[in-house]
C-alpha positions as CSV (number, residue, x, y, z in Angstrom):
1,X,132.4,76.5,108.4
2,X,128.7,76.8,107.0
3,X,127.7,80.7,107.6
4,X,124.9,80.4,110.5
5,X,127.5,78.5,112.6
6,X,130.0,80.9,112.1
7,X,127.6,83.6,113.0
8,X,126.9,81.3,116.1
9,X,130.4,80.6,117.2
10,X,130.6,84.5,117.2
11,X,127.9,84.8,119.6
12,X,129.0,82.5,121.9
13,X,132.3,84.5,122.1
14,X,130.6,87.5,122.9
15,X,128.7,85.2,125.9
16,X,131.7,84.1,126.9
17,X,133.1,87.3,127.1
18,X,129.8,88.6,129.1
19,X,130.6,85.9,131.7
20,X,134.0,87.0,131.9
21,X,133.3,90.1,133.6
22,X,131.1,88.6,136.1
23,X,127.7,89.1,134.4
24,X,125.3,86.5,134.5
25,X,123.7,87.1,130.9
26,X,120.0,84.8,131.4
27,X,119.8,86.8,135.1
28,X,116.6,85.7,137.3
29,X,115.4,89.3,138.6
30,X,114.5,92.2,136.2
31,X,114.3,96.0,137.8
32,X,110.5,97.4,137.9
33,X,109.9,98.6,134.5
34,X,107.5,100.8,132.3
35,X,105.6,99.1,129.5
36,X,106.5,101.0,125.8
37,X,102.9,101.6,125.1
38,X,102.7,103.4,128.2
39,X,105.7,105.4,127.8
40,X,104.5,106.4,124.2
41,X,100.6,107.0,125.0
42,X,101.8,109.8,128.2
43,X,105.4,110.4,127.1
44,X,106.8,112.8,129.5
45,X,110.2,114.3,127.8
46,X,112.8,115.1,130.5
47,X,111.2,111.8,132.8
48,X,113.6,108.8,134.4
49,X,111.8,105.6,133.4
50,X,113.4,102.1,132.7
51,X,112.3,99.8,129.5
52,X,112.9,96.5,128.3
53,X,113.0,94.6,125.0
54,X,114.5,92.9,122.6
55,X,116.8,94.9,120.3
56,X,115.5,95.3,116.3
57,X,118.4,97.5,114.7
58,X,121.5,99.1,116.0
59,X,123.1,102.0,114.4
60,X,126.6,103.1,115.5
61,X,128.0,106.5,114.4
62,X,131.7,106.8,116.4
63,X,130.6,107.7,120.0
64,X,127.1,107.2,119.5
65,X,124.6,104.9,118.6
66,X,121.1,104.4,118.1
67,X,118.9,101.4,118.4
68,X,115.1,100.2,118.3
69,X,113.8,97.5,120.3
70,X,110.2,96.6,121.4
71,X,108.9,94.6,124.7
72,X,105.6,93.1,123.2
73,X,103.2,95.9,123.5
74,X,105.0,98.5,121.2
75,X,108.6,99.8,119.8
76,X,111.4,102.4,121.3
77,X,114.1,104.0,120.2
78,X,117.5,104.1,122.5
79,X,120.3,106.9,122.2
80,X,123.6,105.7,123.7
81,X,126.5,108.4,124.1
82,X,130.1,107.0,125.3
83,X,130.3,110.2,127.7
84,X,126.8,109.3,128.9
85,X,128.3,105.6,129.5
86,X,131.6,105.9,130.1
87,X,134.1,104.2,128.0
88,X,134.5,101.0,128.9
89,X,130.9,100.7,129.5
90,X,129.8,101.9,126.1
91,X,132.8,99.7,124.2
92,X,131.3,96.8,126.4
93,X,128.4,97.2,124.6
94,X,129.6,98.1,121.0
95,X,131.9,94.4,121.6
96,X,129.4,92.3,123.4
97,X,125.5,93.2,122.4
98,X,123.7,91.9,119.1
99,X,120.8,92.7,117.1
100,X,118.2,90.0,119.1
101,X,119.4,90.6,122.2
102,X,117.3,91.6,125.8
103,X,118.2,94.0,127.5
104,X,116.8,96.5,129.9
105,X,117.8,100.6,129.7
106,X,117.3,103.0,132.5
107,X,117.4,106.6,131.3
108,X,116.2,110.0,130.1
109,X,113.5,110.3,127.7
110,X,113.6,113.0,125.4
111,X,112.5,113.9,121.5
112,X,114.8,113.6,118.7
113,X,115.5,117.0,115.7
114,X,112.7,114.7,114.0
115,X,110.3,114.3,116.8
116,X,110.9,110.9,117.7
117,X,110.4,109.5,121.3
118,X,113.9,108.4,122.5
119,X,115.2,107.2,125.5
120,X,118.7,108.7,126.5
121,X,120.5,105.9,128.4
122,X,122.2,106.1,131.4
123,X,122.3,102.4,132.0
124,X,122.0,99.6,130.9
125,X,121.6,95.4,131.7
126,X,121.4,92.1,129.7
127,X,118.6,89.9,130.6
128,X,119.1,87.6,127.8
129,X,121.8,87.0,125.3
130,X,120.4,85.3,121.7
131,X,122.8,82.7,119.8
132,X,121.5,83.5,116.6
133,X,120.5,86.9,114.6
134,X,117.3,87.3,113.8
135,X,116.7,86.6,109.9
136,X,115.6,90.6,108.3
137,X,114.2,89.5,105.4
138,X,113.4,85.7,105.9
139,X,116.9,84.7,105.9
140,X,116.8,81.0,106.0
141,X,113.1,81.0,105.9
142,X,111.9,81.5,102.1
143,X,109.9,78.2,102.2
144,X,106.4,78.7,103.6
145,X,106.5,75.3,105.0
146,X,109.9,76.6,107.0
147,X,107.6,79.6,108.5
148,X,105.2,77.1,110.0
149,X,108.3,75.1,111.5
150,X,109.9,78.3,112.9
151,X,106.4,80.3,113.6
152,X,108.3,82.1,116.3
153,X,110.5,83.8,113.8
154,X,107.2,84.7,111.7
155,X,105.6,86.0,114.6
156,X,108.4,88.0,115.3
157,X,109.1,89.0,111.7
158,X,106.2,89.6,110.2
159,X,103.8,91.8,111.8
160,X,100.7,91.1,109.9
161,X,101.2,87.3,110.7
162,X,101.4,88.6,114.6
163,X,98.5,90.9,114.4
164,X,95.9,87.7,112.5
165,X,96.5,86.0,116.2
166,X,95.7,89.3,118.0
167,X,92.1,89.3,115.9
168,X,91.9,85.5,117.0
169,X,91.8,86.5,120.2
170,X,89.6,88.9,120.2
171,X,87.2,87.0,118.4
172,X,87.7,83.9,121.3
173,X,86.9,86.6,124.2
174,X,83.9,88.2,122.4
175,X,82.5,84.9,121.2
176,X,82.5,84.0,125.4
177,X,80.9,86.8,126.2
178,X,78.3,86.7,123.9
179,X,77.3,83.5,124.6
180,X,77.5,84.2,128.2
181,X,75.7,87.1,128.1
182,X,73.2,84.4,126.0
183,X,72.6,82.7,129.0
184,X,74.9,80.3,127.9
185,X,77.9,78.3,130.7
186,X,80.8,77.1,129.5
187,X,81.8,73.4,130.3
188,X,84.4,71.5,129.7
189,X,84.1,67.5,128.8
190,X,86.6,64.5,128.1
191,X,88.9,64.9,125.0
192,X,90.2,61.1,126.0
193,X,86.8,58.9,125.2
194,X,85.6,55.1,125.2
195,X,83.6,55.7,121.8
196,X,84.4,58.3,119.5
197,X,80.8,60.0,118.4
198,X,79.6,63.3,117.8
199,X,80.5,63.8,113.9
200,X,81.2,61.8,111.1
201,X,85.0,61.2,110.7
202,X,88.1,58.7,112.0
203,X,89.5,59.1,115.4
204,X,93.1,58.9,116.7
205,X,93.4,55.8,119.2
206,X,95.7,55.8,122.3
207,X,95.8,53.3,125.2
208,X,95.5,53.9,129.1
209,X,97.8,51.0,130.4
210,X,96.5,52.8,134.2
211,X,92.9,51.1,133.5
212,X,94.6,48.5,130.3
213,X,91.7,50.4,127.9
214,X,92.2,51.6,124.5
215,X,90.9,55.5,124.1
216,X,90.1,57.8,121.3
217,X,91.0,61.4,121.1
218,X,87.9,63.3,120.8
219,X,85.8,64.1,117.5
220,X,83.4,65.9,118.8
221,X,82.3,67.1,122.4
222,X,79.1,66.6,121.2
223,X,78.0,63.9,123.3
224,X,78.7,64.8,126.5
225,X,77.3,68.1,125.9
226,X,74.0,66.4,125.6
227,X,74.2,64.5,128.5
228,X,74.8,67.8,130.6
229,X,70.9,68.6,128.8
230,X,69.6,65.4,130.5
231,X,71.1,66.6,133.6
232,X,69.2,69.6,133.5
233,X,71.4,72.3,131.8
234,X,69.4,74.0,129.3
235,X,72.1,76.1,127.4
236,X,76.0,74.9,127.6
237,X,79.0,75.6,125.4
238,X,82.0,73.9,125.1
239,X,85.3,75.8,123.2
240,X,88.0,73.0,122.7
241,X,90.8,71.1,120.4
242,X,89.4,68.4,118.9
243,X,91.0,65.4,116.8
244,X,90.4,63.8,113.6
245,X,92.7,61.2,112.0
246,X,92.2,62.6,108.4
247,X,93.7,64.7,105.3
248,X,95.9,67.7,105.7
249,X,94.6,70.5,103.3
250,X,93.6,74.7,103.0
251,X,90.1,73.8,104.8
252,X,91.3,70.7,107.5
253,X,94.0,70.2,110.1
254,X,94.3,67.1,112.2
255,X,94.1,68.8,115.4
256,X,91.7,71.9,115.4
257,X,89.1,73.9,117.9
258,X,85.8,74.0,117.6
259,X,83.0,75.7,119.6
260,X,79.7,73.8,120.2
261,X,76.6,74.9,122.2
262,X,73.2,73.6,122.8
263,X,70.0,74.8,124.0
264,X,67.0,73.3,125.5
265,X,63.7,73.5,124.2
266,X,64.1,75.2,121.3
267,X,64.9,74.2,117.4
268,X,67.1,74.1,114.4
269,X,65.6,76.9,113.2
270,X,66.3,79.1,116.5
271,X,69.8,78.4,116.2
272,X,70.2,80.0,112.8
273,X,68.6,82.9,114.2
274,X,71.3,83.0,117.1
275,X,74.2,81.9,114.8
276,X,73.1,84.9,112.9
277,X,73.4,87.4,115.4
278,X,76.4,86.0,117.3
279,X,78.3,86.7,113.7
280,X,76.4,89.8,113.1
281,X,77.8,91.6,116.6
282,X,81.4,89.1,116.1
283,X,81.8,91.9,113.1
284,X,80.9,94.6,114.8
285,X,83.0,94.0,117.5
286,X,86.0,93.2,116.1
287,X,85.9,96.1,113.2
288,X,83.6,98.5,114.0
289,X,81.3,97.2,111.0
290,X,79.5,94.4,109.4
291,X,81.2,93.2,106.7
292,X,84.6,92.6,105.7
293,X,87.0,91.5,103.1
294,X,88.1,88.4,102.4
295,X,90.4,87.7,99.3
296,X,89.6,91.0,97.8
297,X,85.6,90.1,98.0
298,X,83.2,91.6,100.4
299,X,81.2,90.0,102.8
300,X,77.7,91.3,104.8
301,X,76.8,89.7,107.9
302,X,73.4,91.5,107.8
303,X,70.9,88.9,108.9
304,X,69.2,87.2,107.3
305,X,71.3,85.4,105.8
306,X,69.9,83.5,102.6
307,X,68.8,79.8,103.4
308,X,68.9,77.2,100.4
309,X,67.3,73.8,100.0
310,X,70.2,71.3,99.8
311,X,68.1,69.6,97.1
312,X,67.5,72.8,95.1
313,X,71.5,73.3,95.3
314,X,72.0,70.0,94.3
315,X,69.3,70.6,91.6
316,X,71.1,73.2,90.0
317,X,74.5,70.8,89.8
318,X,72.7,68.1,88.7
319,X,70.0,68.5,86.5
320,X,67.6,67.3,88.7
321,X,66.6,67.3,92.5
322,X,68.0,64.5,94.1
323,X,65.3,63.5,95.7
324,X,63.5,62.6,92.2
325,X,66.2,60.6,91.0
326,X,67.2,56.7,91.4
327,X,70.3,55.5,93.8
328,X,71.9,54.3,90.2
329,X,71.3,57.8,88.5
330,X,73.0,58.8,91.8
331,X,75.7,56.8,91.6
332,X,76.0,57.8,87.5
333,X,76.2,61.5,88.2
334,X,78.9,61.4,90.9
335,X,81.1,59.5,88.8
336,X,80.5,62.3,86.4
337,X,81.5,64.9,88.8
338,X,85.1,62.7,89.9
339,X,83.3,62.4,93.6
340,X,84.2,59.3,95.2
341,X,81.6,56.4,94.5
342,X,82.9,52.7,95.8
343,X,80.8,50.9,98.6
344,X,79.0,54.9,99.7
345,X,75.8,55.2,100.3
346,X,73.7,57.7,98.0
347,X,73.2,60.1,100.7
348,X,77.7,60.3,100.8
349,X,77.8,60.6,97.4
350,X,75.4,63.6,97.5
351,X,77.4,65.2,99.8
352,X,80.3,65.0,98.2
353,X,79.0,66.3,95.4
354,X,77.6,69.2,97.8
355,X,81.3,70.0,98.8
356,X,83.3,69.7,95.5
357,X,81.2,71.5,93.5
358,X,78.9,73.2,95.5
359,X,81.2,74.8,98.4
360,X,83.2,77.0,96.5
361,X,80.1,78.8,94.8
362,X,78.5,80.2,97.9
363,X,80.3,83.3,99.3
364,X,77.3,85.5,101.4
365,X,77.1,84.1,104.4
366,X,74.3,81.3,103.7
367,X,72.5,78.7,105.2
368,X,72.1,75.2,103.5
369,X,69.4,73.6,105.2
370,X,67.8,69.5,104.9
371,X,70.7,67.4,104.1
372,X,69.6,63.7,103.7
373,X,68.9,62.0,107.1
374,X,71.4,59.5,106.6
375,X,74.1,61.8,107.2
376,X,73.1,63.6,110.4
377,X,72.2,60.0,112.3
378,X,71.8,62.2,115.7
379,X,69.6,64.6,114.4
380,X,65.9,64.7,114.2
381,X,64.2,64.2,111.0
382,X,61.7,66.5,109.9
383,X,58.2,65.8,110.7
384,X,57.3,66.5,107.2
385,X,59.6,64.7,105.5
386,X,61.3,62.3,107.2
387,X,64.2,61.5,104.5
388,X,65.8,64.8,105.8
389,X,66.9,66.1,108.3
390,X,65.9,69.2,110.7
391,X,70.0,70.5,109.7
392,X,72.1,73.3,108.7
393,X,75.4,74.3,107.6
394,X,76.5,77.9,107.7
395,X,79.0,78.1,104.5
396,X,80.9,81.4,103.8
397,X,83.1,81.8,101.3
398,X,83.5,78.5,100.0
399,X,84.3,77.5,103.6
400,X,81.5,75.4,106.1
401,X,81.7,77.0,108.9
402,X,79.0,75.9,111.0
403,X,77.0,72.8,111.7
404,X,73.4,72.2,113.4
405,X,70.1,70.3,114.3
406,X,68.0,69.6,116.1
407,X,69.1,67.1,118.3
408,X,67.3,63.4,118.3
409,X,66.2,62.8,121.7
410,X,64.0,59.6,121.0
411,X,66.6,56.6,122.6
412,X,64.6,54.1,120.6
413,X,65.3,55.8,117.3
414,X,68.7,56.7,118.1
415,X,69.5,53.1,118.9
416,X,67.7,52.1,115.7
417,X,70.3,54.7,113.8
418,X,73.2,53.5,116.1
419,X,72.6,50.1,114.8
420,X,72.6,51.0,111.2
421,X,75.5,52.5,111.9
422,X,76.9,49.8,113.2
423,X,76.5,47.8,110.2
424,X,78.5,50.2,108.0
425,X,80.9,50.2,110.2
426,X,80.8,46.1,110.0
427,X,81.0,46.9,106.0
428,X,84.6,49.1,106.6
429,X,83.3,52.9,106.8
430,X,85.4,53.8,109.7
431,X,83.2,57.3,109.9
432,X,80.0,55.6,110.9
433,X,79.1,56.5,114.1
434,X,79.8,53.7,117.0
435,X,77.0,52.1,119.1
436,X,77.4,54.4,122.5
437,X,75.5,52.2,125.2
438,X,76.5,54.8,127.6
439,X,74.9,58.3,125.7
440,X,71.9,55.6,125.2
441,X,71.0,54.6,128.6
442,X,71.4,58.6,129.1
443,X,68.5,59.3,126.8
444,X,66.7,56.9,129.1
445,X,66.0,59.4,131.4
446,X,64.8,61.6,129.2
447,X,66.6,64.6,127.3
448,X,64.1,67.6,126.6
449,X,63.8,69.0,123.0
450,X,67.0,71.2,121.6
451,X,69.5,72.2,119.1
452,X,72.7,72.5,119.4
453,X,75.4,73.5,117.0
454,X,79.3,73.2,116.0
455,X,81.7,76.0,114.8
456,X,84.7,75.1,113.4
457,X,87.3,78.5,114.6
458,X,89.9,78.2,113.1
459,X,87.9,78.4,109.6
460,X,85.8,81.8,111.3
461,X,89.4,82.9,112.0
462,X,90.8,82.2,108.6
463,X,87.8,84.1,107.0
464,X,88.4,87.0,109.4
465,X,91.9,88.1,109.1
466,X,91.6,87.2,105.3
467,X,93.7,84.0,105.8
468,X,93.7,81.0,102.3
469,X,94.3,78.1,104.5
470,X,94.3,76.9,108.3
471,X,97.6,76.7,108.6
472,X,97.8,80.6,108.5
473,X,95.6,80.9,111.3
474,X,97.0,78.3,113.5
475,X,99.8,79.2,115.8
476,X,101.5,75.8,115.1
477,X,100.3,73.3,112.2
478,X,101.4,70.4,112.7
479,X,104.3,69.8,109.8
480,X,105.4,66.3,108.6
């Protein structure tokens, strides 16, 4: 028999044995408890309090034995005497209880010859017996792609893993609150959509057999979001999982959360500002500073941040600004630089140029600003120059964190770009952007100037607890 199931078979001995003596071990009610950090932040030596957890380490030394455990908000220690117990009590529990274990002690708390809080107990009860040991040192769980699988074991393992998920959600609370305290409501819109717009990329389809209508899982809230601007919000935000049907890699997961928010009568330019300061107090708040360290390189988030010319980027990588060169001499270069070529249109090719050899080269928080209008085809162009468009993207650290523009609110150009759209689509580029009648006849009645922008949080969150890929920051990545 394998080892695990021997280890297992043991356990359900021990369960068996528990039941035995009339002990449900999985009981419904737990006794009115103290939480550890409590105990430890105003410990009281001499005090009766009762604690619960899940047991860490045992020690046994003849009549005695000593053993850690920790509820969640911190980590005991427990001293159990066989005269304190009684015998058969205290052999019970030398026989029957495990390393993983729950269990609740009611006792005496007092310090230890080297100062350590310990609970001297008088009593004690199983709330829940575990089938399986804990692995110490990743027993069973070398492969990295085995801690994803089993992230409850990492969690419970590996304490800097835990403590990246407490920073995620401190940075999801703050990031509410400031855009509350911005003014800002929070809203929440269909992830199940007839057309799947909002951002450039291929969405999952499902069917409702209820109405017999084939859905999409959400791209982008985008949309909707704009529609609650005709209806006379002026600043909404929307924090949700959204869905695209694309590569797995360090920078992209299938399933992910973004946070978008968009303000009425205001510009491109205003958001930067805002994006700025949201990340500038973001830092603050979360470490008392602002600037960190990501993969043994500092970052500032000491606005302003630098804002570059994506043709002067481009410039530098090509030899030339874009703008001044042919659609062939386009074409040329990006088969050059191994970016994908066959049936794009220049303004594709240009930005994957901008993202495989571009990215990786920016690490101060930086703004890239007038990307070709062709990609952005719900964004205004500039009046200026009307081959770009009124755009941004935040990038940090080799990673785009943030996306925005100001938002086309002209229905007869935006059906004009839906249509062109359309006819890539026709050609086989299933990331063109579908002809929405719906967010159409919306602009109809009128959608006042904005901006609005996307965050992608799981890449802020990578960047912030010093995380290579997604996966780490994501409490369960979806595994093959």
């Amino acid at each position: 028999m394998p080892q695990a199931e021997e280890l297992r078979q043991k356990r359900l001995e021990k369960l068996q044995n528990i039941k035995e003596k009339g002990i449900n071990p999985y009981p419904i009610f737990v006794k009115k408890h103290c939480k550890i950090k409590d105990v430890i932040s105003d410990f009281r030596e001499g005090s009766e309090v009762a604690l619960v957890g899940r047991i860490l380490a045992l020690r046994t030394h003849g009549g005695s034995t000593f053993l850690n455990f920790s509820d969640g908000t911190g980590k005991f220690q427990a001293f159990l005497r066989e005269d304190i117990l009684g015998k058969d009590s205290y052999q019970f529990f030398l026989k029957n209880i495990d390393i993983g274990d729950f269990l609740l002690f009611e006792g005496k708390l007092f310090l230890t010859k080297t100062k350590e809080k310990t609970i001297e107990v008088k009593n004690f009860e199983i709330l829940a017996k575990a089938l399986f040991p804990i692995p110490s040192e990743w027993y069973g769980l070398e492969d990295i792609e085995e801690r994803y699988r089993k992230r409850y074991l990492d969690l419970l393992i590996n304490e800097e893993v835990k403590n990246k998920f407490i920073v995620r959600s401190k940075i999801f609370s703050f990031t509410r609150k400031f855009f509350e305290k911005n003014g800002f409501i929070e809203v929440e819109t269909p992830v199940l959509q007839k057309e799947a717009g909002g951002a450039a990329a291929t969405p999952f389809k499902t069917h409702l057999n209820a109405l017999d209508i084939d859905l999409y899982l959400r791209i982008a809230p985008e949309i909707y979001l704009k529609m609650l601007l005709v209806a006379g919000f002026d600043k909404v935000f929307e924090i949700g999982r959204v869905f695209r049907n694309e590569g797995v890699d360090r920078a992209h997961n299938p399933e992910f959360t973004s946070l978008e928010f968009y303000q009425a009568y205001t510009d491109y330019f205003s958001l930067m500002n805002l994006v700025e300061n949201y990340l500038k107090e973001l830092t603050q708040n979360i470490f008392g500073k602002n600037e960190i360290e990501y993969q043994g390189k500092r970052i500032k988030f000491s606005p302003p941040f630098e804002r570059i010319e994506f043709d002067d980027l481009l410039c530098e990588e090509m030899g030339a600004p874009p703008s001044k060169l042919t659609e062939e001499e386009i074409i040329k270069i990006g088969k050059a630089k191994e970016v994908a070529t066959e049936g794009k249109h220049f303004s594709k090719i240009l930005d994957g140029i901008f993202k495989k050899r571009c990215l990786q080269k920016i690490w101060q928080p930086t703004f890239v600003v007038h990307q070709p209008i062709e990609l952005t085809p719900l964004a205004k162009a500039r009046e200026d120059n009307k081959k770009v468009a009124a755009r941004f993207q935040l990038i940090i650290a080799g990673w785009e964190v943030a996306n925005g523009f100001s938002e086309l609110n002209d229905p007869l150009e935006q059906e004009k770009r839906f249509k062109i759209e359309e006819t890539l689509r026709k050609k086989g580029d299933l990331e063109a952007h579908p002809f929405d009648k719906e967010f159409l006849e919306a602009l109809t009645y009128g959608m006042p100037p904005a901006a609005g922008c996307g965050i992608g949080m799981d890449r802020l969150c990578a960047i912030f607890t010093n995380s290579k890929t997604l996966r780490e920051i994501i409490l369960f990545p979806l595994m093959k």
